[in-house]
C-alpha positions in Angstrom: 156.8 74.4 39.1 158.9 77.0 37.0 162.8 76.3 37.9 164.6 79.8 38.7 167.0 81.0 36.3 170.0 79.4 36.3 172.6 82.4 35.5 174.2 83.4 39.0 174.0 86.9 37.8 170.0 86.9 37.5 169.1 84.9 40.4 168.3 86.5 43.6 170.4 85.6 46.9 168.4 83.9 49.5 170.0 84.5 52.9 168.7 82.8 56.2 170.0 82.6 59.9 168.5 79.3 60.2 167.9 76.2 58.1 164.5 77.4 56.6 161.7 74.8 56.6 160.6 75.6 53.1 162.2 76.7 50.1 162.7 80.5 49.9 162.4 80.4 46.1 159.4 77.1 45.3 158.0 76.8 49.4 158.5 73.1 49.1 159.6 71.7 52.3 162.6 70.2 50.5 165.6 72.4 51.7 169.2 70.4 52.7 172.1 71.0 54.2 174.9 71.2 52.1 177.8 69.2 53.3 181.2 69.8 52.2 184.9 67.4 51.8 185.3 63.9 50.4 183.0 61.5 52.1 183.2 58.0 51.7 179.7 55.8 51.2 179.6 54.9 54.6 179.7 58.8 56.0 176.4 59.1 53.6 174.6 57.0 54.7 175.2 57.7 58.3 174.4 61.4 56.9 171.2 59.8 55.2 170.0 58.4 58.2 170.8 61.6 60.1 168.1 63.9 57.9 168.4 65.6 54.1 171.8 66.3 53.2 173.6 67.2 49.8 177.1 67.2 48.9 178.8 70.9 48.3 181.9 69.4 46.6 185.6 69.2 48.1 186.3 73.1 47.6 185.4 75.1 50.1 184.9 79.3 50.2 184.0 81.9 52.4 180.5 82.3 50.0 179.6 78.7 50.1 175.9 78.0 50.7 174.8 76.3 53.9 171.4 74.5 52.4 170.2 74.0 48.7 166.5 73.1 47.6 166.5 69.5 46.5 163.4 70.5 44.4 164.2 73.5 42.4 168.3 73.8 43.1 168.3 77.2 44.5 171.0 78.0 47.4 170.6 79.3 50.6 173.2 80.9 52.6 174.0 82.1 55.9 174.2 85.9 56.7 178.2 86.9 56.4 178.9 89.1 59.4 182.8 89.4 58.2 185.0 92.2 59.6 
């Protein structure tokens, strides 16, 4: 599997209304949601028993991406509709 470019500037944006059930970028059925905040060990593994979740870091912004491909990294984000 050949990883996508890592350079923000290169890579395309994947958008998606939904979770998607396979990777936009590698189709592997490996896409998480991307949770954000401090979370203590105990909050993961509720989370991991929950489904497929990632963390997204304590900083939060209006571009942040919803889901990220465990397998190849890339980020998926929901449509902005902003006014």
């Amino acid at each position: 599997m050949e990883l996508p470019d890592m350079d923000p500037n290169k890579r395309p944006r994947y958008e998606s209304a939904q979770k998607p059930l396979k990777c936009p970028a590698c189709a592997e059925p490996t896409v998480a949601t991307v949770v954000y905040g401090l979370i203590d060990p105990e909050g993961w593994e509720k989370l991991r028993k929950k489904g497929h979740y990632v963390s997204g870091g304590c900083c939060v912004s209006d571009d942040n991406p919803t889901w990220s491909c465990s397998s190849c990294h890339v980020d998926i984000h929901r449509p902005f509709h902003g006014s």
